[in-house]
C-alpha positions as a Markdown table, in Angstrom:
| # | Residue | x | y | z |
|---|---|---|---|---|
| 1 | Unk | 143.3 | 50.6 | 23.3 |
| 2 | Unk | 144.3 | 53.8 | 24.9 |
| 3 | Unk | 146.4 | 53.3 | 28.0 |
| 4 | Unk | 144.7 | 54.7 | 30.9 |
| 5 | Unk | 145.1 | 53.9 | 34.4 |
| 6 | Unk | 144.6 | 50.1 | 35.4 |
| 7 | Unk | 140.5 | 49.1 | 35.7 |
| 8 | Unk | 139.4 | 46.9 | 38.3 |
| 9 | Unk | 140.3 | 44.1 | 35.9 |
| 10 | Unk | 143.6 | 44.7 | 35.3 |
| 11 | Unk | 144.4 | 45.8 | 39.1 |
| 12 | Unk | 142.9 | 41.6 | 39.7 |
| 13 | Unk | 145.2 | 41.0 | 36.7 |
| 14 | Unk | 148.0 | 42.9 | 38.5 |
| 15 | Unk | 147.2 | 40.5 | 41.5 |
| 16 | Unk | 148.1 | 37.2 | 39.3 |
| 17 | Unk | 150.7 | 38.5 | 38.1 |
| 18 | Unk | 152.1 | 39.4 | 41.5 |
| 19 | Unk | 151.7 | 35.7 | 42.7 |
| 20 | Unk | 152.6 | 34.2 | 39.2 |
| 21 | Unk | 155.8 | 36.1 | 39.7 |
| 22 | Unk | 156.9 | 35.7 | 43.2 |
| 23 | Unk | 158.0 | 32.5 | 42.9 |
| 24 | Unk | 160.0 | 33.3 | 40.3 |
| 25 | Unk | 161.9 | 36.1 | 42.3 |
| 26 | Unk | 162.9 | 34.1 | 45.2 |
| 27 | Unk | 166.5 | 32.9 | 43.4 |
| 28 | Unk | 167.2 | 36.1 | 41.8 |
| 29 | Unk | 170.0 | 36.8 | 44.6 |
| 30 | Unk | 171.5 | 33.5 | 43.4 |
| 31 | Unk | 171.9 | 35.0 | 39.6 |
| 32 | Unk | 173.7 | 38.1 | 39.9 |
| 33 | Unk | 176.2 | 37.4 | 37.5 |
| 34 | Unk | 173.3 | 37.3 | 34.3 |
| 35 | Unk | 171.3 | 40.2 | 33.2 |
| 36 | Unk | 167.7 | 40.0 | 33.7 |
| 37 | Unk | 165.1 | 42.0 | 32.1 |
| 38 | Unk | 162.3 | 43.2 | 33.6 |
| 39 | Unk | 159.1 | 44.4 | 31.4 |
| 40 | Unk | 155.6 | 45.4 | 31.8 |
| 41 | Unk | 153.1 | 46.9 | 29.8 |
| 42 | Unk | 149.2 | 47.1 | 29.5 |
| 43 | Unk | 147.8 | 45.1 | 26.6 |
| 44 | Unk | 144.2 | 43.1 | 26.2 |
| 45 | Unk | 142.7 | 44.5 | 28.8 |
| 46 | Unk | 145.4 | 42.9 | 31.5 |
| 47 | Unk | 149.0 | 43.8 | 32.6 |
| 48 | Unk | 151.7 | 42.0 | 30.2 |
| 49 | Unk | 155.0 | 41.1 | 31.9 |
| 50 | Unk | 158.0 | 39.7 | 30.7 |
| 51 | Unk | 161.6 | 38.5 | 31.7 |
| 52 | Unk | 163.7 | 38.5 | 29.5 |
| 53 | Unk | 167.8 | 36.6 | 30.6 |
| 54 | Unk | 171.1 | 36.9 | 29.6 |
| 55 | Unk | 171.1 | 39.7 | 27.1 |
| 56 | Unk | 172.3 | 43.3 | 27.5 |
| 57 | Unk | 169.5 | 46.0 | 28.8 |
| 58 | Unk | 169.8 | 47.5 | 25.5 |
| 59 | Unk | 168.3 | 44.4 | 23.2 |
| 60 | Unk | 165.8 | 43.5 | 25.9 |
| 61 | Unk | 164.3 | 47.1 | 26.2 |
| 62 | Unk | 164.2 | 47.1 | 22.5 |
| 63 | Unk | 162.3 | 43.6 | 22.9 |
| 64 | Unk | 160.0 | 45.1 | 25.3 |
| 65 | Unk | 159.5 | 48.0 | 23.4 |
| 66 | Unk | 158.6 | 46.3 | 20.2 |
| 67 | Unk | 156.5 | 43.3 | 21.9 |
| 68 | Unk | 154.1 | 46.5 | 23.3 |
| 69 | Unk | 153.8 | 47.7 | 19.7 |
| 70 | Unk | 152.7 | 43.9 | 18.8 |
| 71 | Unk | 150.2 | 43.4 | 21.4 |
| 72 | Unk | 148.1 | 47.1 | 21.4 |
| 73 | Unk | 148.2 | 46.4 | 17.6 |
| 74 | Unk | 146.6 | 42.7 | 18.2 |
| 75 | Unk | 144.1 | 44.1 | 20.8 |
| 76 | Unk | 142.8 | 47.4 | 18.1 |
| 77 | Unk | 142.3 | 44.8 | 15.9 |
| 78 | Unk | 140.7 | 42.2 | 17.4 |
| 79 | Unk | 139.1 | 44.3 | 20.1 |
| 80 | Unk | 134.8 | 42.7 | 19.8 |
| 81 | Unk | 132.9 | 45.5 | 20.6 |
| 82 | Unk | 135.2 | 48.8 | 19.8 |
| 83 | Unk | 135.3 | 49.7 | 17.1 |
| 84 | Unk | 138.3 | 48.0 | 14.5 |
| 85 | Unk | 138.8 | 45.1 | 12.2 |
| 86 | Unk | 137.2 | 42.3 | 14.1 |
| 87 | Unk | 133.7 | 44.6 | 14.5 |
| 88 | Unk | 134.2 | 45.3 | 10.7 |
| 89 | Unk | 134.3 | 41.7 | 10.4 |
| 90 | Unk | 131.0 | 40.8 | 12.3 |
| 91 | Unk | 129.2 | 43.2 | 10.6 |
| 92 | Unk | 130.0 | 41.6 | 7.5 |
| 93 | Unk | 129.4 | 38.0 | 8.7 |
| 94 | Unk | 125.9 | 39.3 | 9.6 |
| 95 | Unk | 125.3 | 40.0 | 6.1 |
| 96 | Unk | 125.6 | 37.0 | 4.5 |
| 97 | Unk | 127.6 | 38.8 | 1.8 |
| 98 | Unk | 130.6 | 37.2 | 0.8 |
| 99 | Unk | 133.8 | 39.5 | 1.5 |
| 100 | Unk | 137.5 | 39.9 | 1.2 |
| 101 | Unk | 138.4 | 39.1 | 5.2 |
| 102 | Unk | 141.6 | 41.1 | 6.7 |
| 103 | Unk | 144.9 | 39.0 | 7.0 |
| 104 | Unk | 145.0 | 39.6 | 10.8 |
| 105 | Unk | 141.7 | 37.8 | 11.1 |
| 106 | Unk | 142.3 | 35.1 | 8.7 |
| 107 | Unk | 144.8 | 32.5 | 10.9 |
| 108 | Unk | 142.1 | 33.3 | 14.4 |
| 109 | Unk | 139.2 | 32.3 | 12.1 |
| 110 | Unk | 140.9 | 29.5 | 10.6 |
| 111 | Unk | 142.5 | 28.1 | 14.2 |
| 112 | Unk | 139.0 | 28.8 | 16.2 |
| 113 | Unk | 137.0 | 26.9 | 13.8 |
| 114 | Unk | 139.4 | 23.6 | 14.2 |
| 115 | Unk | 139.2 | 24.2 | 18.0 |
| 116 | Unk | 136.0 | 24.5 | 18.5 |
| 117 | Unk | 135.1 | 21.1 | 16.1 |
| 118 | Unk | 137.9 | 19.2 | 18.3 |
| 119 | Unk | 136.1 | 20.4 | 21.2 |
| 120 | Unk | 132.4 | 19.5 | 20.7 |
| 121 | Unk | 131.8 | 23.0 | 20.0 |
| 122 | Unk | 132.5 | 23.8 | 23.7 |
| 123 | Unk | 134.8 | 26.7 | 22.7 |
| 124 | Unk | 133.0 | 28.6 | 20.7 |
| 125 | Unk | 134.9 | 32.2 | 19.5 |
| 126 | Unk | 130.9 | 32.9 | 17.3 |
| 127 | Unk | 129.0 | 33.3 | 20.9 |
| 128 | Unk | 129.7 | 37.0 | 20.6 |
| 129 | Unk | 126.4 | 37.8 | 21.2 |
| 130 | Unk | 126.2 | 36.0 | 23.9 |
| 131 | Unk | 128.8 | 37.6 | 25.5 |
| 132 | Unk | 127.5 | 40.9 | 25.2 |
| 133 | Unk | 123.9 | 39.8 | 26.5 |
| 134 | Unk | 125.7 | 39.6 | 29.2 |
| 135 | Unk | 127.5 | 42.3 | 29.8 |
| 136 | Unk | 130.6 | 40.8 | 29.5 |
| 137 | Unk | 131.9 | 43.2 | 26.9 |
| 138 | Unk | 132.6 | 45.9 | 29.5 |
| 139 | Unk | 135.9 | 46.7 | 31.0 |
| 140 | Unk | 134.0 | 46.1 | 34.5 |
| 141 | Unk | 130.9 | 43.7 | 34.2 |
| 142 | Unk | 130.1 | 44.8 | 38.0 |
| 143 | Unk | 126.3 | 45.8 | 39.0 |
| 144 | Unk | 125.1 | 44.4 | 36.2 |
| 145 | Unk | 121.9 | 41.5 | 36.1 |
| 146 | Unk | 121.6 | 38.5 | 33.8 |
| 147 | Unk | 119.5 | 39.1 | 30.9 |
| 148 | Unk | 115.9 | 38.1 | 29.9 |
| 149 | Unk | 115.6 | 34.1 | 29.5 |
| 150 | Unk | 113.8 | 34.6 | 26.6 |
| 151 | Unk | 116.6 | 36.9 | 24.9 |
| 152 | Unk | 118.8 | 33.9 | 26.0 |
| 153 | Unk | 117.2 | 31.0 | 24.7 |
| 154 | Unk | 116.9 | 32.7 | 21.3 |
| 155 | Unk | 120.3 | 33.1 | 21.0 |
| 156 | Unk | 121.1 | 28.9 | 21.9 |
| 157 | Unk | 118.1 | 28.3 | 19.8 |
| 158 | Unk | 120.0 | 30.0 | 16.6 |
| 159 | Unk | 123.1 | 27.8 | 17.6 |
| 160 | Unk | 126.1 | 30.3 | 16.1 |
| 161 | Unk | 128.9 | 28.2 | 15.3 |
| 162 | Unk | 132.5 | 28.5 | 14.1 |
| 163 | Unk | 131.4 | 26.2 | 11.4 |
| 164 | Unk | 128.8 | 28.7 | 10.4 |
| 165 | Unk | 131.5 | 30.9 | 8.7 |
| 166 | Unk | 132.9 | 29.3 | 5.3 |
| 167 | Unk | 135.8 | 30.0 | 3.9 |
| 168 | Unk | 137.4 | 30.2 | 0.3 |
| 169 | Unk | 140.9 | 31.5 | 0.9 |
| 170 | Unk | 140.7 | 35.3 | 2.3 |
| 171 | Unk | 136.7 | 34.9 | 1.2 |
| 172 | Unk | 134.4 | 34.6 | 3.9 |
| 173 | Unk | 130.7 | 34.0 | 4.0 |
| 174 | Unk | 128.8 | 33.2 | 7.2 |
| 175 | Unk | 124.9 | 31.6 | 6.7 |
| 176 | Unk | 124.0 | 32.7 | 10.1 |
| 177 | Unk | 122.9 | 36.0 | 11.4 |
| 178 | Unk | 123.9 | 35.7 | 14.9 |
| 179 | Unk | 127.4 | 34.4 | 14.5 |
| 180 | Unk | 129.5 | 37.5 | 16.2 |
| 181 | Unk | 133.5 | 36.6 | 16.8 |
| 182 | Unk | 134.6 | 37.2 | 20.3 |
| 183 | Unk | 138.5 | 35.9 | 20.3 |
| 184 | Unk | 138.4 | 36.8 | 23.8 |
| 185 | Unk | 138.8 | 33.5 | 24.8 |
| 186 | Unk | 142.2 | 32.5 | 23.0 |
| 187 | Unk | 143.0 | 36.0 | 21.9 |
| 188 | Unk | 146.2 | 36.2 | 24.4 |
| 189 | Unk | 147.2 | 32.7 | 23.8 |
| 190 | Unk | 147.9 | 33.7 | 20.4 |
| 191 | Unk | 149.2 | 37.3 | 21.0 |
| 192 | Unk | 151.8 | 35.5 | 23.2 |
| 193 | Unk | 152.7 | 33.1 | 20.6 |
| 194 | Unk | 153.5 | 35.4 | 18.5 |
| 195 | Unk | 155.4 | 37.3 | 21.2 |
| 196 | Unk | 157.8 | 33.9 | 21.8 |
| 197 | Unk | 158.4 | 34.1 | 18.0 |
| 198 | Unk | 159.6 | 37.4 | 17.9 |
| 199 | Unk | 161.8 | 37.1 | 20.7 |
| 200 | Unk | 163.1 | 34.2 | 18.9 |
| 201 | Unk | 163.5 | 36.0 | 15.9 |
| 202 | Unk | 165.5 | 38.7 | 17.7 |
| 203 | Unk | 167.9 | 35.7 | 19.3 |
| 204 | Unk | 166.4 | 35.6 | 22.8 |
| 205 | Unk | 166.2 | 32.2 | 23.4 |
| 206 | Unk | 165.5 | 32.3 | 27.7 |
| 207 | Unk | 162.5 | 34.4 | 28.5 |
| 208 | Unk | 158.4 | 34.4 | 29.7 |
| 209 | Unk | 155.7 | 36.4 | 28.3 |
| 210 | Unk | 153.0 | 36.8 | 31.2 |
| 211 | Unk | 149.1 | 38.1 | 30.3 |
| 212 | Unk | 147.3 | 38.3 | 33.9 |
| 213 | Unk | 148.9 | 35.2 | 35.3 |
| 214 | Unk | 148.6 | 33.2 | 32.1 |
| 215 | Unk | 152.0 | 32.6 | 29.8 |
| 216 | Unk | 154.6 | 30.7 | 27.5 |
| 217 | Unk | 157.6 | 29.8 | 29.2 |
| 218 | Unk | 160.9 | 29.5 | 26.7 |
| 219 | Unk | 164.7 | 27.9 | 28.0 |
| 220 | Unk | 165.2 | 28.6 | 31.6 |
| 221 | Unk | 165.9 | 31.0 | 34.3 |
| 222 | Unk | 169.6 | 31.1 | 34.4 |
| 223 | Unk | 169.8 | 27.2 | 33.9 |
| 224 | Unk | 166.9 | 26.8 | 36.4 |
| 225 | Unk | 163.2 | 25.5 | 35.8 |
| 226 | Unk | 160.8 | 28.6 | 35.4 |
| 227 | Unk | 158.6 | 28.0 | 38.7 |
| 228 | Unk | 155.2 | 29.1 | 38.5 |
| 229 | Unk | 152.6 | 29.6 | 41.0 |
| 230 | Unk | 148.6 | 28.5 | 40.1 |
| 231 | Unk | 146.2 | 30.2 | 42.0 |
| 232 | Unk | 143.9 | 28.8 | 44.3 |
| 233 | Unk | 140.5 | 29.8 | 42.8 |
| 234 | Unk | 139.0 | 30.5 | 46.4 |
| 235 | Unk | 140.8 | 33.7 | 45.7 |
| 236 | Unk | 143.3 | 33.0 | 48.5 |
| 237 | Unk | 146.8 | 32.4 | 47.8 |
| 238 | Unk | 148.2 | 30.1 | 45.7 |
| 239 | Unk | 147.0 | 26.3 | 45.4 |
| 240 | Unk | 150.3 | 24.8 | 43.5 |
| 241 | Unk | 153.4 | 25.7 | 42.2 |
| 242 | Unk | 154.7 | 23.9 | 38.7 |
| 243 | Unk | 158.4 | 23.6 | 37.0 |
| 244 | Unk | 158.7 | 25.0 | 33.2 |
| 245 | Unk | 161.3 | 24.4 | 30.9 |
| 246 | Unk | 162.3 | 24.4 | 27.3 |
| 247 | Unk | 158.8 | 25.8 | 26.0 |
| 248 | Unk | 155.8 | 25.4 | 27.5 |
| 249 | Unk | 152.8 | 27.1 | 28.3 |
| 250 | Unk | 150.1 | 27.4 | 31.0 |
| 251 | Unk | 146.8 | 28.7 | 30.9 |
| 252 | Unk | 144.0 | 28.8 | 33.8 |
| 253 | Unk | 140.5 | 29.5 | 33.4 |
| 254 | Unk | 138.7 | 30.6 | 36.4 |
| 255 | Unk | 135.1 | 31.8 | 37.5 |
| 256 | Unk | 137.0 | 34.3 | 39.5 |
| 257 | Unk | 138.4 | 36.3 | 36.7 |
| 258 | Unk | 135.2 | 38.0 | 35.7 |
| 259 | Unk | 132.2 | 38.5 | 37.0 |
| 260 | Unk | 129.2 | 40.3 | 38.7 |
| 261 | Unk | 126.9 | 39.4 | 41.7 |
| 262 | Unk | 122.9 | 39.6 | 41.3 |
| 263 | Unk | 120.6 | 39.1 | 44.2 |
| 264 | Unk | 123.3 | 37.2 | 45.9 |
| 265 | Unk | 124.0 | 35.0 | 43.0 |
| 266 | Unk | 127.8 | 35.5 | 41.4 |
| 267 | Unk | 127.5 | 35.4 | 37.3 |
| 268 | Unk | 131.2 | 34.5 | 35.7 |
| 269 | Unk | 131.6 | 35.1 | 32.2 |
| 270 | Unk | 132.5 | 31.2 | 31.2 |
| 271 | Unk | 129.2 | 31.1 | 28.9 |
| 272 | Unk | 128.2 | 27.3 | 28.0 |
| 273 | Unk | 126.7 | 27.9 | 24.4 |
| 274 | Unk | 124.5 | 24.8 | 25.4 |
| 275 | Unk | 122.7 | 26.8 | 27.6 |
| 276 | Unk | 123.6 | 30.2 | 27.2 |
| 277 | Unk | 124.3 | 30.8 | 30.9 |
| 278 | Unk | 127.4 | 30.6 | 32.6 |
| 279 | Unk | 129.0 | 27.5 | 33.0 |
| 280 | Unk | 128.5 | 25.5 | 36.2 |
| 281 | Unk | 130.4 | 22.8 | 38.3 |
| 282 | Unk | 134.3 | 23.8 | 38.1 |
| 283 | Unk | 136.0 | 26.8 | 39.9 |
| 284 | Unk | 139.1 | 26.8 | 37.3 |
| 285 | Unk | 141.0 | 24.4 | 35.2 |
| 286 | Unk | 144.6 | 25.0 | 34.3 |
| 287 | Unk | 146.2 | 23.8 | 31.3 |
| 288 | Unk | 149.4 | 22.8 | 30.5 |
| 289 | Unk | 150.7 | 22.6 | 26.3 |
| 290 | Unk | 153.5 | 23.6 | 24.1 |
| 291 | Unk | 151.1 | 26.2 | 22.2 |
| 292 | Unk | 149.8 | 29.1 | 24.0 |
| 293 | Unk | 146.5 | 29.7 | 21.8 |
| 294 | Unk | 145.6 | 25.9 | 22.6 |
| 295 | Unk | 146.5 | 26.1 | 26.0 |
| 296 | Unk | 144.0 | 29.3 | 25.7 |
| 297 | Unk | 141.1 | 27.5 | 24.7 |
| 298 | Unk | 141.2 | 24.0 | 26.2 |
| 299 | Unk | 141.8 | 25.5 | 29.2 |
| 300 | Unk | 137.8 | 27.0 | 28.8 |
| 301 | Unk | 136.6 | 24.2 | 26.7 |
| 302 | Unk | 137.1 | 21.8 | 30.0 |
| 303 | Unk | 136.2 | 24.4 | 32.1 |
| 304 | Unk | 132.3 | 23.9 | 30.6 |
| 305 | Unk | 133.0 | 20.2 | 30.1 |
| 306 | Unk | 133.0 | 20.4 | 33.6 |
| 307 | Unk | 134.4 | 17.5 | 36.3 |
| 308 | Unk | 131.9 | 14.4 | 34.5 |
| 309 | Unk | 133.8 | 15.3 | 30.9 |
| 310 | Unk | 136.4 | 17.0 | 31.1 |
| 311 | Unk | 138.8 | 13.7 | 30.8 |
| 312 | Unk | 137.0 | 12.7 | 27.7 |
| 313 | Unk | 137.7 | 16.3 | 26.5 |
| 314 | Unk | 140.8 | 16.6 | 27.4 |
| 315 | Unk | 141.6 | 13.2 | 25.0 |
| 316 | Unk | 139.9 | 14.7 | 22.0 |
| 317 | Unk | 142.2 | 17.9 | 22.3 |
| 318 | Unk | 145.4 | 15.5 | 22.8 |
| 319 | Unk | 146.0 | 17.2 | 25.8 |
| 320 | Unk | 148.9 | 16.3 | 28.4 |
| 321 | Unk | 148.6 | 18.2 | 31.6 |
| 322 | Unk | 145.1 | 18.8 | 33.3 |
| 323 | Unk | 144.4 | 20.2 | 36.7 |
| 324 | Unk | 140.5 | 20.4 | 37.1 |
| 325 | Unk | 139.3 | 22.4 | 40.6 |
| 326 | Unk | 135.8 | 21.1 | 40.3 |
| 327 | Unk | 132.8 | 23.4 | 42.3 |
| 328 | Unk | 132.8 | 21.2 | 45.5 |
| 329 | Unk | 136.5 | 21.7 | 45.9 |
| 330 | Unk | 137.4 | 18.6 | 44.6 |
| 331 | Unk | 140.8 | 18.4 | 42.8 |
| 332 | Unk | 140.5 | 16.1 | 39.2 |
| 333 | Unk | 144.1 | 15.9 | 37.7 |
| 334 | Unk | 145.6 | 13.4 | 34.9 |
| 335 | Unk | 149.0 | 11.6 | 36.4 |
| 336 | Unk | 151.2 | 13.5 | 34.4 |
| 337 | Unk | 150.1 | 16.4 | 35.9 |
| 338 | Unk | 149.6 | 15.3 | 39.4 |
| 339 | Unk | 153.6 | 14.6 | 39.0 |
| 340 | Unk | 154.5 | 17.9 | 37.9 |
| 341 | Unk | 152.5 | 19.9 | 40.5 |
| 342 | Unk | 153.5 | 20.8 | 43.6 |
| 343 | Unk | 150.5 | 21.1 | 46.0 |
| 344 | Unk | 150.8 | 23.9 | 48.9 |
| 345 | Unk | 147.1 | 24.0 | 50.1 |
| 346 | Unk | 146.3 | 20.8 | 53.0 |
| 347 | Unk | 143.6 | 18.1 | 53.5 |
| 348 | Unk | 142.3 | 18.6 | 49.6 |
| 349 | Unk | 140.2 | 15.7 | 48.0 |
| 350 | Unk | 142.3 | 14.7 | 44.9 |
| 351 | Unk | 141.0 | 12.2 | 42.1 |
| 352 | Unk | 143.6 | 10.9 | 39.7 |
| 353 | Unk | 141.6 | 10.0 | 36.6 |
| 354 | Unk | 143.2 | 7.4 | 33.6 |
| 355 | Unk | 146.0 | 8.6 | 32.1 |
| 356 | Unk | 145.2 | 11.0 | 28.9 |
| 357 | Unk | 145.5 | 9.3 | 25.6 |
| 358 | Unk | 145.3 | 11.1 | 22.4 |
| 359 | Unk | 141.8 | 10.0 | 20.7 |
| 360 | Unk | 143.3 | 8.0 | 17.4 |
| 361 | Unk | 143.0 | 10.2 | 14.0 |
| 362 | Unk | 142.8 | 13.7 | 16.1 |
């Protein structure tokens, strides 16, 4: 990725990071005394922010510096339709050939294909082509059209799956043609996993990596909670605020993020692999777990489970924390979450559903 100035995408993502952020600014007069590091950087097609607390400017400029380095690296390889490693990769899969894969692909491969099984194949990183029917694999998706049904339907009728690709240690071999790996849909989770490790590494042990308004949250802000805002997905403000602390991440997946209008019908680029369109009857779902990545791709897998299964989901994933914003406005939230959250938006319809209990051997 060359850094150029911001698309429309990352001036939206620029937006969520504003409102993720100004919450978090509020006490900063209160904490004068300890150093606080402010980052950013452009990375994955979004704006990357961090904070970084009680270490000198030096160590956490350093950390910024060599964070950026992690995250362009991450984004030339896994980048799905420039070319790099991960289009090496598909055109490979495609060829039924078995092949020596690239370490940097290996652990996504590995950690996509157990998602998407715990999910009912709801997450699906092998929709690739799918995607890119679309249009989705475009900086901007705007004035473009949905695609020939027929072009559509062939695609769900071939049914690319993670479990398509089979592995012997580094070998791969995939038995169907239309498998093509998109990790655009945990792809951040797990760059900013690997972003908290480093920063651990390097003894930073109070910080928050942000990518457009999603993050991990590590120790606290100058012995306060991290508070974060989650955005209303009307596109208006922000709908709740939520208290991290010791690690934690949260994720939101949104029908706002990206999308394009056709003959007065918005297209979002959530694609159901069931149907091959664009997933209908939720606005955004926001996630709450200790691992980025998973937090990543629950937070889509229940966002086409939708408001009649996303509980059920949600169990098979051992989630926690769940806020649903279903398409008629109605709010679905688990009890643990609806304690954590913080509600700022009036006269909402909530439904509390059954707590969440892990589904036994999962």
């Amino acid at each position: 990725m060359h850094l150029v100035p911001p698309s429309p995408l990352a001036k939206r993502s620029l937006g969520l990071l504003l409102v993720a952020l100004l919450l978090l600014t509020l006490t900063a007069s209160c904490e004068r005394t300890v150093p606080v590091h402010n980052g950013r950087f452009l990375a994955f097609g979004t704006l990357v922010d961090l904070s970084i607390i009680g270490v000198s400017r030096e160590r956490a400029e350093e950390a910024t510096r060599l964070l950026e380095q992690d995250f362009l690296h991450l984004h030339q390889e896994w980048h799905a339709w420039e070319e790099g490693t991960l289009t090496w990769v598909n055109r490979q899969l495609a060829s039924g050939e078995p092949f020596e894969a690239p370490e940097v692909v290996l652990p996504m491969i590995e950690l996509g294909r157990m998602l998407s099984v715990n999910s009912d194949h709801l997450f699906n990183p092998a929709i690739g082509k799918l995607v890119d029917l679309w249009g989705f694999h475009s900086s901007d998706p705007g004035g473009h059209r949905p695609p020939n049904p027929e072009q559509i339907a062939r695609l769900v009728q071939a049914n690319p799956r993670m479990t398509d690709i089979h592995s012997d240690g580094p070998t791969l071999r995939c038995d169907n043609p239309d498998v093509k790996l998109d990790f655009g849909a945990f792809g951040k989770g797990y760059g900013i996993n690997r972003a908290i490790a480093r920063l651990r590494d390097l003894g930073i042990d109070n910080a928050i990596v942000n990518a457009g308004g999603d993050l991990r949250a590590i120790g606290t802000r100058s012995g306060r909670p991290w508070r974060i805002a989650i955005r209303n997905p009307s596109g208006s403000g922000v709908l709740a605020t939520i208290d991290l602390s010791g690690d934690e991440s949260i994720f939101t997946s949104g029908d706002y993020e990206r999308n394009f209008t056709h003959q007065g019908t918005r297209y979002h680029h959530i694609i159901d692999p069931r149907s091959g369109y664009p997933a209908r009857g939720t606005r955004s779902v926001t996630v709450l777990h200790t691992d980025a990545a998973v937090a990543d791709a629950a937070a889509t897998a229940l966002f086409i489970a939708g408001p009649e299964r996303w509980h059920e989901l949600a169990q098979r994933l051992c989630l926690r924390y769940v806020l649903l914003v279903a398409e008629d406005g109605v709010l679905h939230v688990n009890p643990a979450m609806e304690r954590r959250i913080k509600l700022l938006v009036d006269n909402l319809e909530i439904r509390v559903s059954p707590p969440l209990v892990p589904v036994v051997g999962r």
